[in-house]
N, C-alpha and C positions, 0 to 999 in steps of 0.2 A: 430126863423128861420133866416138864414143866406140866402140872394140873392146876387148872383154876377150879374155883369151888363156890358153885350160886347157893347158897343156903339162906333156908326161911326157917327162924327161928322157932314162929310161930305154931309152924307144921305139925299136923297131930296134937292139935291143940298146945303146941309147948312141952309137952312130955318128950318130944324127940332130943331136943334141945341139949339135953344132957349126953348125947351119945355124941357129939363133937367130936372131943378129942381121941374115943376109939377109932371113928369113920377116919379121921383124917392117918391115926395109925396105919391102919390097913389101906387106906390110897398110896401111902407111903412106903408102902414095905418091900417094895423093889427099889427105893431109891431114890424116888419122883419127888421132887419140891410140890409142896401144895400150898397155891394162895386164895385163902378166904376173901371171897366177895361179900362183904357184908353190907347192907343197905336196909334204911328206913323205908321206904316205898317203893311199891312195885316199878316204877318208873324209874327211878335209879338204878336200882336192881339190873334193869333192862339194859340201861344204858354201860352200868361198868362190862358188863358181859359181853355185847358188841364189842365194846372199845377192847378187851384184851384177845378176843378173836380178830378183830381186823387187825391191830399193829401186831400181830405173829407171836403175841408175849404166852401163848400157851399150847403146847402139842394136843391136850384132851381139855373139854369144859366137862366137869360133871355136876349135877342139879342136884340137892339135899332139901326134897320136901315133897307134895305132891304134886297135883296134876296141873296148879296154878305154878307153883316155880318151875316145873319141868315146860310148861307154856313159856315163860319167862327166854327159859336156855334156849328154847326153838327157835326165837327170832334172833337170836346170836348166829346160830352154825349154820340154821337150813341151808343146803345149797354154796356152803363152803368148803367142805369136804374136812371140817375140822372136825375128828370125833367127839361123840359124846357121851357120859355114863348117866347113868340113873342110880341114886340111892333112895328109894320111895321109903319118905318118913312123914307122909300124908293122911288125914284123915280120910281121903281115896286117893290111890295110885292105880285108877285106871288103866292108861296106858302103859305104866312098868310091866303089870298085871300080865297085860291083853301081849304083849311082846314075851310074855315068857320068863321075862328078868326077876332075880331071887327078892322073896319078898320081906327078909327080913334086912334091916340096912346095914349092919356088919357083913352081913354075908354078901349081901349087891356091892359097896365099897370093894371088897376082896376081890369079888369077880370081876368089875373094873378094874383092880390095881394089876390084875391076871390076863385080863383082854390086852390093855394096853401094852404089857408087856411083850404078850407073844402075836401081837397086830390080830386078834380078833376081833371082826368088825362083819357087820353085816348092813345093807341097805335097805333103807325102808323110806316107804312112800310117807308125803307130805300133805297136805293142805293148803294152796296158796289163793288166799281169801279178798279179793276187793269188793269195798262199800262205796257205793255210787256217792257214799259225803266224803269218800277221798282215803276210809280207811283200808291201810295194809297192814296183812297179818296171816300169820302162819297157824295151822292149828295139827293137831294129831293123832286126836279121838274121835271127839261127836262132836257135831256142833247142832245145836237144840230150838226150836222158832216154831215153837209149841206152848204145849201144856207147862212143861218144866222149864221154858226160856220164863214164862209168864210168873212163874213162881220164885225162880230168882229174883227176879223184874220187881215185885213185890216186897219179898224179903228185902231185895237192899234197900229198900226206902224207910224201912219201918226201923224205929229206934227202939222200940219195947217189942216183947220180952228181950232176952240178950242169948246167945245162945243156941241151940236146936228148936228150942220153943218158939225163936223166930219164925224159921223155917216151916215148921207144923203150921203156925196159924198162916202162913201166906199158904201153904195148902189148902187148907179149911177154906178163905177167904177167897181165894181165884175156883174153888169148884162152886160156892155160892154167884159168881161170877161168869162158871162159865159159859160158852157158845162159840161158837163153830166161825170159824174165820175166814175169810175167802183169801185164796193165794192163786201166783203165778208160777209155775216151775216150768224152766226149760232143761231138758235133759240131751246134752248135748243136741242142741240146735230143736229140737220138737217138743215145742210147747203144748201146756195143760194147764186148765185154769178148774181149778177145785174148793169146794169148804172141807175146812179140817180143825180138830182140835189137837193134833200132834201131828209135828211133823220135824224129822230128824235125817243128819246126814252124819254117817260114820267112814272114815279110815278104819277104823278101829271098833269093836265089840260096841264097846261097853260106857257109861257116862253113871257119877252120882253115885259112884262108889259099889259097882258090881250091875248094874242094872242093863240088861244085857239088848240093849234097843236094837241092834244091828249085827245080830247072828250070822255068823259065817262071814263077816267084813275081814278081810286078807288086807294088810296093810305092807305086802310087797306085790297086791296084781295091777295096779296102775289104773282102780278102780273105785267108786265112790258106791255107798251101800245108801239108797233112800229108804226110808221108810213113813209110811204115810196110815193113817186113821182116819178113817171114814167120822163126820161129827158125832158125837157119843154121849151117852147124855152122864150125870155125875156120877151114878151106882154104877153104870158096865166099867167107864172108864177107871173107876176103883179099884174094878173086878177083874180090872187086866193089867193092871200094874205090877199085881203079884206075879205075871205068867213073864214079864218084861224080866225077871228077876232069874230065868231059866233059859229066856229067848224065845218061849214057846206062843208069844203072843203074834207072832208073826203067821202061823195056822189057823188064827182068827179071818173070817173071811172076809168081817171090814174093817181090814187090814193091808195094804199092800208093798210089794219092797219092789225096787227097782236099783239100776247099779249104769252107773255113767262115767265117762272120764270128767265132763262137766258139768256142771250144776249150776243155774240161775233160779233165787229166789224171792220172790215181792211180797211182799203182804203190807196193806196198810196198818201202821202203828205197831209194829211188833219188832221186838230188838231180840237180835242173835246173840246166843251165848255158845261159847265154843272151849273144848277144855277145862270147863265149869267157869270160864271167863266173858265178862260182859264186854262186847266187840263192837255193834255196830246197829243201827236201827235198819230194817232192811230196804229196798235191794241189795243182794250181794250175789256175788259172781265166787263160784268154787273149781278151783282144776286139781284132780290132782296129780302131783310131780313124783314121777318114779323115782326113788332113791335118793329124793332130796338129803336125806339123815344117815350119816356115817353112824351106827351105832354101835359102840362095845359092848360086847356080850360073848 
């Protein structure tokens, strides 16, 4: 068995980084050749990953980081029926999480080095994402075209602080900012035109490192989980961030979830983030693909 191996060093702020050469022990330990993908930019990254899934040079990819390199691995395999592992060495591993996969990364390697062996594999639904400016792209979790797209959106502009204190002050600075946005969503074919100041589409639970936007999202029913916020002004929308952390924000009554196999979304001037990944500026179009993802487990 041939393993290739997307690792971000960076992951976990760099403290993972050191557990290399156990991980690859334990990928190893039936026998399996394992070759380190290693790359400066996400963009490369992307691109060796592809390339050793299309010319056949590996039976499994597995992804060593969080929820951005495991994005990475997604546009390799979706929908090629090449397996793939999860070692979540992330500052969030959302989706490892939300799939059930071990969270510590010796133990997820081992469990990969074990699936692979005995062809444990399970399918799981995917994301397949178009932006009307031409982008394709896969996603697996949430994808965010809200409050917390706007807060990314922020953060990566800003050069000072460095750090989580980035992060905080584009919080601080987009609630002094905020108000309520007018969107288009068509849910499978039946359009709705609404203000909002969140608005979130999951596969999967959970985005931002446990925060639980899309409670009861089943990322094997061939179904998409909306969820939508009524405009809110900055104390409630504070006051419900905390309950986002349980799920239980969805019992709010200007609150509401919805669940489609497709999803179209418009807003003027507001860029999607999906995976914790900055995608596209919106319209976008979402379906998603049952069993797109061979996954080991």
């Amino acid at each position: 068995m041939n393993i290739a191996l997307l690792v971000n060093p960076t992951a976990g702020k760099g403290r993972r980084a050191a557990l290399l050469p156990a991980v690859l022990e334990r990928l190893g330990a039936h026998g399996a050749s394992v070759e380190v993908l290693g790359a400066s930019a996400a963009a490369e990254a992307k691109e060796q990953a592809r390339r050793v899934v299309a010319e056949g040079r590996c039976d499994a990819l597995v992804a060593m980081g969080g929820d951005g390199t495991v994005h990475l691995g997604l546009q390799a395999v979706a929908g090629t029926g090449t397996p793939f592992g999860i070692v979540p060495a992330g500052t969030g591993n959302d989706f490892a999480v939300r799939l059930g996969l071990p969270g510590d990364p010796l133990e997820a390697a081992a469990n990969v080095a074990d699936a692979l062996r005995g062809d444990r594999r399970r399918a799981i639904d995917l994301v397949w994402l178009e932006g009307d400016d031409g982008t394709r792209a896969w996603f697996g979790a949430v994808l965010a075209a809200g409050f917390d797209a706007f807060v990314n959106e922020r953060a990566n502009r800003m050069r000072w602080p460095k750090g989580p204190q980035r992060y905080n002050r584009a919080i601080v600075e987009e609630l002094v900012a905020l108000r309520p946005r007018r969107y288009t969503m068509s849910l499978d074919g039946a359009e709705t035109v609404f203000d909002s100041v969140l608005v979130a589409v999951g596969n999967t639970e959970s985005y931002g490192g446990g925060f639980r936007i899309a409670p009861g999202a089943d990322p094997t029913d061939g179904l998409l989980d909306v969820v939508v916020a009524e405009p809110l002004g900055r104390l409630t929308l504070m006051r419900l961030r905390p309950k986002v952390l349980k799920g239980t924000h969805v019992r709010d009554r200007r609150v509401s979830t919805h669940r489609a196999k497709e999803v179209r979304l418009d807003g003027a001037g507001i860029t999607a983030y999906a995976d914790g990944e900055r995608i596209c500026p919106l319209p976008v179009t979402m379906s998603c693909v049952p069993g797109a993802l061979t996954l080991l487990a």
